[in-house]
Residue frames relative to the residue before (quaternion, step in Angstrom):
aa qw qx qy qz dx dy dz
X 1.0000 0.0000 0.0000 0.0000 0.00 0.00 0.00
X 0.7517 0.4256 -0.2510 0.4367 3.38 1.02 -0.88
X 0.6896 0.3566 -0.3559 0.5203 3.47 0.97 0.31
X 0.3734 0.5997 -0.4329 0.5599 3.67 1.35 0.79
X 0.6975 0.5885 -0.2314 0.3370 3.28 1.24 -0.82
X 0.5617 0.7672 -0.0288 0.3083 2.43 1.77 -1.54
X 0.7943 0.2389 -0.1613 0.5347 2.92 1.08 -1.59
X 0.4712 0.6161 -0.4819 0.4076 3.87 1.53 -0.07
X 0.5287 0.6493 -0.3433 0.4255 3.82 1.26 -0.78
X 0.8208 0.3290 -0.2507 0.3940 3.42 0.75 -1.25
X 0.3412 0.7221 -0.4867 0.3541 3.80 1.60 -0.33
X 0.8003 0.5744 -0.0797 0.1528 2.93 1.10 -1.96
X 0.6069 0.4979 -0.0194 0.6192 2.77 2.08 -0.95
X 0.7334 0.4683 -0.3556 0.3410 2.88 1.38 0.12
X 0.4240 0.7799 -0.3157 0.3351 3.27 1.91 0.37
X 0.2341 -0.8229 0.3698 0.3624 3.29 -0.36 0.25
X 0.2579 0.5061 -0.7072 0.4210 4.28 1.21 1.02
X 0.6512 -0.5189 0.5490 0.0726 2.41 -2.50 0.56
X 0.7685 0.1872 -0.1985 0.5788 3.10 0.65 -0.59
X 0.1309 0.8353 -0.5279 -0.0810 4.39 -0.59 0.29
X 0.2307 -0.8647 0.3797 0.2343 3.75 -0.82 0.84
X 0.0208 -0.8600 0.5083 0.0399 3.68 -0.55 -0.17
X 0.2612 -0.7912 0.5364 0.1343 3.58 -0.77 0.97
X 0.1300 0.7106 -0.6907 -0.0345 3.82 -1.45 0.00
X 0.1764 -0.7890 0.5833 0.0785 3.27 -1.69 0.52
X 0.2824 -0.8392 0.4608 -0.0604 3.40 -0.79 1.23
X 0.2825 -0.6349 0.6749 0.2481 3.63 -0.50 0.91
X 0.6693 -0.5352 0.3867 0.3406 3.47 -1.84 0.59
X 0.7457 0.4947 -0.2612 0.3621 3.22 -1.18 0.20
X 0.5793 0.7004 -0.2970 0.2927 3.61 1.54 -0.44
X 0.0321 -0.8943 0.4341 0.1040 3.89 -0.30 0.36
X 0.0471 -0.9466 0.1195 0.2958 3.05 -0.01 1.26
X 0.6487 -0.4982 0.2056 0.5373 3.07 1.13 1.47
X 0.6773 -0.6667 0.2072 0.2322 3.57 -1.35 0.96
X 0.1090 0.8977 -0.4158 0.0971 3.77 0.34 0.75
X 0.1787 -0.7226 0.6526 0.1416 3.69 -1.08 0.19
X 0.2718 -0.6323 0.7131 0.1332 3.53 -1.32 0.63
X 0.4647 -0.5349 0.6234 0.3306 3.71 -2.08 0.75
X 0.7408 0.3145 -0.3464 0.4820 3.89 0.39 -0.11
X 0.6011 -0.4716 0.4736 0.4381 3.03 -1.94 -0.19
X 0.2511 -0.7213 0.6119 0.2053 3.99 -1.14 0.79
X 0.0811 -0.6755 0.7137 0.1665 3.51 -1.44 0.51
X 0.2374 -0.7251 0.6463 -0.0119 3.27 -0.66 1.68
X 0.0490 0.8618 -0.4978 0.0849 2.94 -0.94 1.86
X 0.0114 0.8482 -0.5058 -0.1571 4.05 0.38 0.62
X 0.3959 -0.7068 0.5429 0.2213 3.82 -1.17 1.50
X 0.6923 0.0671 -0.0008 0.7185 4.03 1.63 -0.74
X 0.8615 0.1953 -0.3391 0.3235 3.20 -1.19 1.54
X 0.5232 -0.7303 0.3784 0.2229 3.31 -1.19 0.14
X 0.2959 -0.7261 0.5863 0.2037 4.07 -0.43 0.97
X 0.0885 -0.5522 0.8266 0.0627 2.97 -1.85 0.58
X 0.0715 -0.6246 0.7775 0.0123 3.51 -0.44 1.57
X 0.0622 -0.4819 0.8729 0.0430 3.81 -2.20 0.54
X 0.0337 0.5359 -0.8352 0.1187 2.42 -2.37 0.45
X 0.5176 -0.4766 0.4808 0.5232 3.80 -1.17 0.22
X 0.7454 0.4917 -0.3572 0.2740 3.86 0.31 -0.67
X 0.6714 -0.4308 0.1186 0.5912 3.42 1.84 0.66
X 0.6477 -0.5645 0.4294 0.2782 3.16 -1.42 -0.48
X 0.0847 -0.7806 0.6044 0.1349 3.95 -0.71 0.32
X 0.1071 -0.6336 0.7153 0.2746 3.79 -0.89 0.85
X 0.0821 0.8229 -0.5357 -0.1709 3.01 -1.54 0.14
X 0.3067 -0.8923 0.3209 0.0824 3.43 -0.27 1.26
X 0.5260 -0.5595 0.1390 0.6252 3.80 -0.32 -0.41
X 0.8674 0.2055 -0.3146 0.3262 2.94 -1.96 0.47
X 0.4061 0.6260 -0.3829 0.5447 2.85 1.16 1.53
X 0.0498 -0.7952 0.6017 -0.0563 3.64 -0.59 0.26
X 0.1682 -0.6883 0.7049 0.0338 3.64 -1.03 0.96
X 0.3021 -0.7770 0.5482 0.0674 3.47 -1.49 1.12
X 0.1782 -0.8154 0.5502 -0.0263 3.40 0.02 1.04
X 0.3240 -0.7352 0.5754 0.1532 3.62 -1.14 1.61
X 0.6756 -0.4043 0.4460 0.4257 3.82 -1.56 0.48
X 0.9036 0.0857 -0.1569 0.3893 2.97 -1.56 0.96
X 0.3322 0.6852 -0.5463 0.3488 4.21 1.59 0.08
X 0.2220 -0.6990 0.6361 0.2399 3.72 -0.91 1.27
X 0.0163 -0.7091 0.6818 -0.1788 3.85 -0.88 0.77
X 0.0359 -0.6924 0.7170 0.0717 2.72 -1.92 0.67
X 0.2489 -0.7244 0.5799 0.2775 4.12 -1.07 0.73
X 0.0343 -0.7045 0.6957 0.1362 3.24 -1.22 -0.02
X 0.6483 -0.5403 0.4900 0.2183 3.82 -1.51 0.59
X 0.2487 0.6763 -0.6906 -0.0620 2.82 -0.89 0.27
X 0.7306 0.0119 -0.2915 0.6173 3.42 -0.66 1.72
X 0.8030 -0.3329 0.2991 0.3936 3.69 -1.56 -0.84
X 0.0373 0.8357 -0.5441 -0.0652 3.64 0.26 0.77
X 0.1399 -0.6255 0.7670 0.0281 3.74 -1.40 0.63
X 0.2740 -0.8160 0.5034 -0.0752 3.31 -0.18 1.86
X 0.2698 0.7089 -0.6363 -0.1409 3.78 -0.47 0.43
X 0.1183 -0.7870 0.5899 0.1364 3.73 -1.23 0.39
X 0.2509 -0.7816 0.5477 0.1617 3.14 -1.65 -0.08
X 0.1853 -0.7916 0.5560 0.1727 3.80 -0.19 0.69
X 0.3373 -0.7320 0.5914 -0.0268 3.05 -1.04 1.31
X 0.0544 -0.6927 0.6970 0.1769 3.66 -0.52 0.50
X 0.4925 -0.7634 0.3737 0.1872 3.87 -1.08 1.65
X 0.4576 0.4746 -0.5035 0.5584 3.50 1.29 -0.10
X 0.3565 0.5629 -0.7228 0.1832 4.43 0.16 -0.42
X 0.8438 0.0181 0.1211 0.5225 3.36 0.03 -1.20
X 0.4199 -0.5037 0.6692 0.3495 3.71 -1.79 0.26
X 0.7068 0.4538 -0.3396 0.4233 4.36 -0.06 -0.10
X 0.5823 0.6404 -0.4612 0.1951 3.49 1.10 0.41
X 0.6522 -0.4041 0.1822 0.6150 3.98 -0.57 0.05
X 0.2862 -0.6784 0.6049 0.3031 3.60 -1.05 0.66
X 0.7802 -0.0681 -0.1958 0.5901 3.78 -0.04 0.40
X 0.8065 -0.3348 0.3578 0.3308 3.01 -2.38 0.00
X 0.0412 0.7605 -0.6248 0.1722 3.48 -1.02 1.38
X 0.2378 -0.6259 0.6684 0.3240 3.69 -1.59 -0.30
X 0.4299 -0.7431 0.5120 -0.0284 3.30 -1.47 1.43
X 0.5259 -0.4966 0.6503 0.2320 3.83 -0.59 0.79
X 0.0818 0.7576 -0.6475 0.0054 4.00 -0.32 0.92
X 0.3859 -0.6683 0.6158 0.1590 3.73 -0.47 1.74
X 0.5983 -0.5830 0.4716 0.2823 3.38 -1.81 0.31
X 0.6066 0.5064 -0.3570 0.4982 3.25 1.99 -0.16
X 0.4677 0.5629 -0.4100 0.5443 3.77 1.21 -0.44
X 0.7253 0.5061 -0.2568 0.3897 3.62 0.22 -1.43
X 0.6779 0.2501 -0.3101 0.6179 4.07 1.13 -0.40
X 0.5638 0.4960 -0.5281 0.3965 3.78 0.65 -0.31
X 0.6554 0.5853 -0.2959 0.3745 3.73 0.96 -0.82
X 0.7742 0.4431 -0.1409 0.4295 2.93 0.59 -1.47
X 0.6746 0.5069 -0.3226 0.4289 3.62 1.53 -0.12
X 0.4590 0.7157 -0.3203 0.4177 3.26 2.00 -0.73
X 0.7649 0.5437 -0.1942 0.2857 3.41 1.00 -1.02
X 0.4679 0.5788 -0.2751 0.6086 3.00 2.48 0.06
X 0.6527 0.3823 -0.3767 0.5347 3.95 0.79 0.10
X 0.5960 -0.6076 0.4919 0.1834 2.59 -1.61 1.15
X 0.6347 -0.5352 0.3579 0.4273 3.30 -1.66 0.96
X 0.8338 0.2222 -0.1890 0.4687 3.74 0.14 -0.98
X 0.2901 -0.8322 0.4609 -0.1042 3.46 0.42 1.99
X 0.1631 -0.7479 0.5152 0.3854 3.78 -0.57 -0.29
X 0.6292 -0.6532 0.3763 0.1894 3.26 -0.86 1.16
X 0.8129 0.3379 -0.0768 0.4680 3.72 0.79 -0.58
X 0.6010 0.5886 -0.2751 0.4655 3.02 1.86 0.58
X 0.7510 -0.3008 0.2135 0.5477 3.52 -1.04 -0.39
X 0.6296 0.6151 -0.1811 0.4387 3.77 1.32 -0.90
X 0.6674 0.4480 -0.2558 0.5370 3.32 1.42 -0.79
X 0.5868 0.5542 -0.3597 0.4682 3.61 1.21 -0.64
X 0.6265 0.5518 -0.2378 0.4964 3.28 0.60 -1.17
X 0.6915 0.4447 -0.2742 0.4989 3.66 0.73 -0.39
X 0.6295 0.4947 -0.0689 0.5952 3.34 1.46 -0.86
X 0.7589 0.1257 -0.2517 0.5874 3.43 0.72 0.21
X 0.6095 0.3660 -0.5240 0.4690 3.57 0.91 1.14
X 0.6358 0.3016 -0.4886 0.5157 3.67 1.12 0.48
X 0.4502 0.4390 -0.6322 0.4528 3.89 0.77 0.95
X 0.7099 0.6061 -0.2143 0.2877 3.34 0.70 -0.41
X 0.4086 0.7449 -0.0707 0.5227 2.80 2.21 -0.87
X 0.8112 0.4046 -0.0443 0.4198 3.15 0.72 -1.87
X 0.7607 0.2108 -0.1654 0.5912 3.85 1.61 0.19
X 0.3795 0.6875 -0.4985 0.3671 2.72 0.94 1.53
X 0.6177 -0.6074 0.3632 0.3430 3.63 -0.64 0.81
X 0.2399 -0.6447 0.7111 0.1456 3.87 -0.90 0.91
X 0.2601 -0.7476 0.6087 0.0538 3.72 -1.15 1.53
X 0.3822 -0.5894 0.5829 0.4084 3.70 -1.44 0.10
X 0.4178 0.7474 -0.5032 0.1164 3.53 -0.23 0.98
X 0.5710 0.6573 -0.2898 0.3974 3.38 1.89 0.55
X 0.1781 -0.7862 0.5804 0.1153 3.72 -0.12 1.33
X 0.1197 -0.7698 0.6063 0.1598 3.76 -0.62 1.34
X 0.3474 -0.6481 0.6303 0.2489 3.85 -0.94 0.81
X 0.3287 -0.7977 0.4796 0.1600 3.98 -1.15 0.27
X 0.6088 -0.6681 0.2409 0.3536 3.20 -0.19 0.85
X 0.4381 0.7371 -0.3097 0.4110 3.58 0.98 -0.53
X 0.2736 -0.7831 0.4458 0.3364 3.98 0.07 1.36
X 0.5908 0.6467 -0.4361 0.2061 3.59 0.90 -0.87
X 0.6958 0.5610 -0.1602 0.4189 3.05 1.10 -2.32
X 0.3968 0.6853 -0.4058 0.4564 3.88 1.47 -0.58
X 0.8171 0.3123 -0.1370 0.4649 3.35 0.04 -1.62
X 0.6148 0.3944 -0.4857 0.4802 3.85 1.06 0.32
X 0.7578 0.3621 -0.3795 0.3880 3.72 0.79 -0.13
X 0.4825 0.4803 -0.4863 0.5478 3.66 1.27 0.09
X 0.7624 0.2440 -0.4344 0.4129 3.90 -0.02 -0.01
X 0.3873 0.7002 -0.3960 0.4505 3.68 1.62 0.53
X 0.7253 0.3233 -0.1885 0.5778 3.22 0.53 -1.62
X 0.4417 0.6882 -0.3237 0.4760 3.94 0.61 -0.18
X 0.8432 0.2075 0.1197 0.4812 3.43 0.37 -1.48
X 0.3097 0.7794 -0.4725 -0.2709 3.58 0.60 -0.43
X 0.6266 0.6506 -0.3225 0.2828 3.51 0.97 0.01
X 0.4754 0.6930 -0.3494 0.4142 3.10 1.79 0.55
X 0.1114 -0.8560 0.4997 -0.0713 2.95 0.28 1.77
X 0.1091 -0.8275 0.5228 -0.1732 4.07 0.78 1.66
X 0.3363 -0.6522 0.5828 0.3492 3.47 -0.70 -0.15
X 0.6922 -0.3962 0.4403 0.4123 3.23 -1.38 -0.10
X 0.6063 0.6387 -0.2132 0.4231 3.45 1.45 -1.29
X 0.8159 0.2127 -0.1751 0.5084 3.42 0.99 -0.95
X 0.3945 0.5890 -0.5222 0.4741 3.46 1.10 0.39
X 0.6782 0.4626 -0.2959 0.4884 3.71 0.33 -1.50
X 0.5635 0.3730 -0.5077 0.5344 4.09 0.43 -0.66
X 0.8151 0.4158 -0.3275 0.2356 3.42 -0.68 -0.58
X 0.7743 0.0874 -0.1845 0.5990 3.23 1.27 -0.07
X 0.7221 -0.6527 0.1546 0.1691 3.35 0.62 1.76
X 0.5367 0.4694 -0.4518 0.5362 3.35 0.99 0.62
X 0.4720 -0.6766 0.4987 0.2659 3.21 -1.76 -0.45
X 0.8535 -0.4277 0.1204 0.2724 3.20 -1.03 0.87
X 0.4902 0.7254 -0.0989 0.4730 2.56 2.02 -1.44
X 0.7813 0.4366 -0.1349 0.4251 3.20 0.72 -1.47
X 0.3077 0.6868 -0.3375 0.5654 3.48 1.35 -0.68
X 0.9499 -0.0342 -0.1250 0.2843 3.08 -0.67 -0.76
X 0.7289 0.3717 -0.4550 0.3515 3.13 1.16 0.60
X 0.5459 0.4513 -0.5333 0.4624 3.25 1.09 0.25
X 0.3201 0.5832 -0.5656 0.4874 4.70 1.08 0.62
X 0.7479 0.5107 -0.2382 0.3509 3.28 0.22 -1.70
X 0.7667 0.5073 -0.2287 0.3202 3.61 1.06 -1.29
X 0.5878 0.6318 -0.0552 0.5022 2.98 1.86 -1.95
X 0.9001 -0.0187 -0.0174 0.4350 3.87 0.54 -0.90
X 0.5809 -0.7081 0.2750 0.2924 3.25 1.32 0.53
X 0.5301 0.6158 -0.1972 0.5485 3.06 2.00 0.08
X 0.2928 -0.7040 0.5142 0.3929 3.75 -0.59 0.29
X 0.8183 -0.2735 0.2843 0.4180 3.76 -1.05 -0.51
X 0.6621 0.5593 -0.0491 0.4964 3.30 1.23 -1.74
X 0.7785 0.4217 -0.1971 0.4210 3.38 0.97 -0.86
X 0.6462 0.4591 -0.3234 0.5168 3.24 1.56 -1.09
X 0.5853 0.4910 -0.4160 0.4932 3.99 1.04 0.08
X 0.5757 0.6322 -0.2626 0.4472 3.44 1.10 -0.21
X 0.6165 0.4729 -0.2445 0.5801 3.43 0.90 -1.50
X 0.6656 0.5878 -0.3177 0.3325 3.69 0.52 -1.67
X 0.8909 -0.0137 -0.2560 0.3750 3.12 0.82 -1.12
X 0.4770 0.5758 -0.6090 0.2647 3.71 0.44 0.76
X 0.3828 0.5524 -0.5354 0.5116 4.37 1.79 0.06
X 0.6214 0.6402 -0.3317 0.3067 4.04 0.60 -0.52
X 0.6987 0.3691 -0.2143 0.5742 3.09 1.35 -1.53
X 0.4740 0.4977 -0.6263 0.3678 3.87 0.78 -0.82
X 0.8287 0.4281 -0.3021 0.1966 3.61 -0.40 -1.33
X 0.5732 0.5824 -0.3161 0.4820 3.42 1.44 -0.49
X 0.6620 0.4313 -0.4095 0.4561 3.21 0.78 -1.35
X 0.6868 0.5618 -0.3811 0.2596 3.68 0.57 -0.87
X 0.4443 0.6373 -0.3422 0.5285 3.53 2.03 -0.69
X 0.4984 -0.6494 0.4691 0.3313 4.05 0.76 -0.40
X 0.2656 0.8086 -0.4607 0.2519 3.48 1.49 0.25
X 0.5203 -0.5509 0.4810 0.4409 4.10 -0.71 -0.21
X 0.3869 -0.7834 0.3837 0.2990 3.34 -0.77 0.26
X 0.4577 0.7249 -0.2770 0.4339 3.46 1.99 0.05
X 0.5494 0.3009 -0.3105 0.7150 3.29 2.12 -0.56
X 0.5714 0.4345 -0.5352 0.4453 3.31 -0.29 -0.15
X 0.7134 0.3606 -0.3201 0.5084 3.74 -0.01 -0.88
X 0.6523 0.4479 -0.4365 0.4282 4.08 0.60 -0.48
X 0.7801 0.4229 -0.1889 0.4207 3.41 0.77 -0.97
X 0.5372 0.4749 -0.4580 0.5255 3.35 1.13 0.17
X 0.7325 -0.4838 0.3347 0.3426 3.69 0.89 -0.13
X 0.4304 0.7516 -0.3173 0.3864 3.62 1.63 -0.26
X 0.2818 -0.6882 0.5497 0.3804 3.60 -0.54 0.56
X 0.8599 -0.0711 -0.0800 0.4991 3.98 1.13 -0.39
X 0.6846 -0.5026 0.1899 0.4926 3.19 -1.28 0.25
X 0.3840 0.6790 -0.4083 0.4741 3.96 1.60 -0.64
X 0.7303 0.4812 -0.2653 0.4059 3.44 0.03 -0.88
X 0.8789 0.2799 -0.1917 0.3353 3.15 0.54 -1.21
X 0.3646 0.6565 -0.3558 0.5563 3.35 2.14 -0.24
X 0.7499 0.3599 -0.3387 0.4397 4.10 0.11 -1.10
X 0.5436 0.6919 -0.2213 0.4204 3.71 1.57 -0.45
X 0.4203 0.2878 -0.2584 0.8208 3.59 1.32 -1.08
X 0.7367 0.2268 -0.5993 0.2162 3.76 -1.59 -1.00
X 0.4354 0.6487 -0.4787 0.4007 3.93 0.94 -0.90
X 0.8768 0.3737 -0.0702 0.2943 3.49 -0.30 -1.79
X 0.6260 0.1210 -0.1996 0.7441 4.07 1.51 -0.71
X 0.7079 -0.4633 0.4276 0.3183 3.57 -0.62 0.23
X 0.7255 0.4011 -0.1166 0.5470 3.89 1.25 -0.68
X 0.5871 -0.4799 0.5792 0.2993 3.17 -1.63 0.23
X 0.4443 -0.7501 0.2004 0.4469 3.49 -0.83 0.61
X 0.5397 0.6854 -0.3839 0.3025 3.31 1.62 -0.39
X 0.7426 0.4097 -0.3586 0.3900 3.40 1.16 -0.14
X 0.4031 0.7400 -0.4630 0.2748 3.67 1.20 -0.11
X 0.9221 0.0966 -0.2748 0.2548 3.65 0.83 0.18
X 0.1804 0.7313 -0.4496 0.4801 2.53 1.55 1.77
């Protein structure tokens, strides 16, 4: 399947519009293994939830959401449940007002049919028709959409690596900074200033972000939110509810409503 993709990827890239769309569907659990595109990708799922990586961190992305992805960004997605992908390659000269780096997007109900209709025109579209508008008034649309907090950046440092892979692992490992740094030989000190330098994030926060990207995707799996809030480390579900309303603006039961 993943080399079916492959060569549908290059058809796509091989056109010479600016903006092409293209759908796929995935059973859970699929990865599609590590890859980079010559344009910019809007990665859109109509049912389920991405986990896009890259070295430059991680992006959850849930529905009616959408994660921008710069030219040439190596990356890999992975499922989490049934996903029915639609996307949209973007060539970055389309416009001067698109996202300057990799981000998740607010996906309006007009983006969400402008997308999902793109993927019904053909690669070699005519520009100056009804097809070319329609392409043209989903990267005006594109360009005033909300940028979300839903990206966990990881830091280059091999040490501080191996404290946020046994983070994103675990989220209820509520270590200190003190016993994180013993275990992978630095000091405590260092921790937090090579967090602070590497991801723009102190210690506290980047365990924070880590685990409330955990619950988005669970909660979206239909899970309870009392586990979700135990296993993220919460002593209760209070806690971890005034914690998300703090961090998206909502309670979590309403974040995908």
């Amino acid at each position: 399947m993943l080399d079916e993709l492959t060569t549908r990827h290059l058809a796509f890239h091989a056109t010479h519009r600016a903006l092409t769309a293209m759908e796929v569907d995935y059973p859970d659990g699929v990865s599609t293994g590590v890859h980079a595109h010559p344009t910019a990708q809007l990665l859109y799922a109509i049912e389920g939830v991405m986990v896009v990586r890259s070295i430059a961190g991680t992006w959850i992305v849930p529905p009616n959401r959408a994660v921008w992805l710069a030219p040439g960004l190596d990356h890999e997605t992975v499922m989490s449940g049934r996903v029915r992908i639609r996307t949209v390659f973007v060539d970055p000269d389309a416009s001067p007002y698109l996202p300057e780096k990799n981000c998740v997007i607010a996906v309006s109900p007009l983006l969400r049919e402008l997308i999902v209709a793109a993927t019904r025109i053909p690669v070699d579209y005519d520009e100056a028709g009804r097809d070319g508008r329609l392409m043209r008034l989903l990267l005006d649309e594109l360009r005033v959409s909300d940028v979300l907090p839903l990206h966990l950046p990881f830091p280059d440092d091999a040490r501080l690596r191996t404290i946020c892979a046994a983070i994103a692992d675990d989220p209820s490992d509520s270590s200190t900074v003190e016993q994180w740094a013993e275990r992978v030989g630095i000091t405590a000190k260092t921790v937090h200033r090579l967090f602070a330098k590497q991801t723009g994030m102190s210690f506290a926060q980047w365990r924070r972000q880590a685990r409330l990207l955990h619950a988005l995707r669970r909660i979206a799996s239909g899970e309870k939110i009392i586990d979700v809030a135990f296993d993220c480390g919460y002593a209760s579900q209070s806690a971890f509810a005034a914690m998300f309303r703090r961090h998206f603006g909502v309670p979590p039961s309403m974040f995908y409503r």
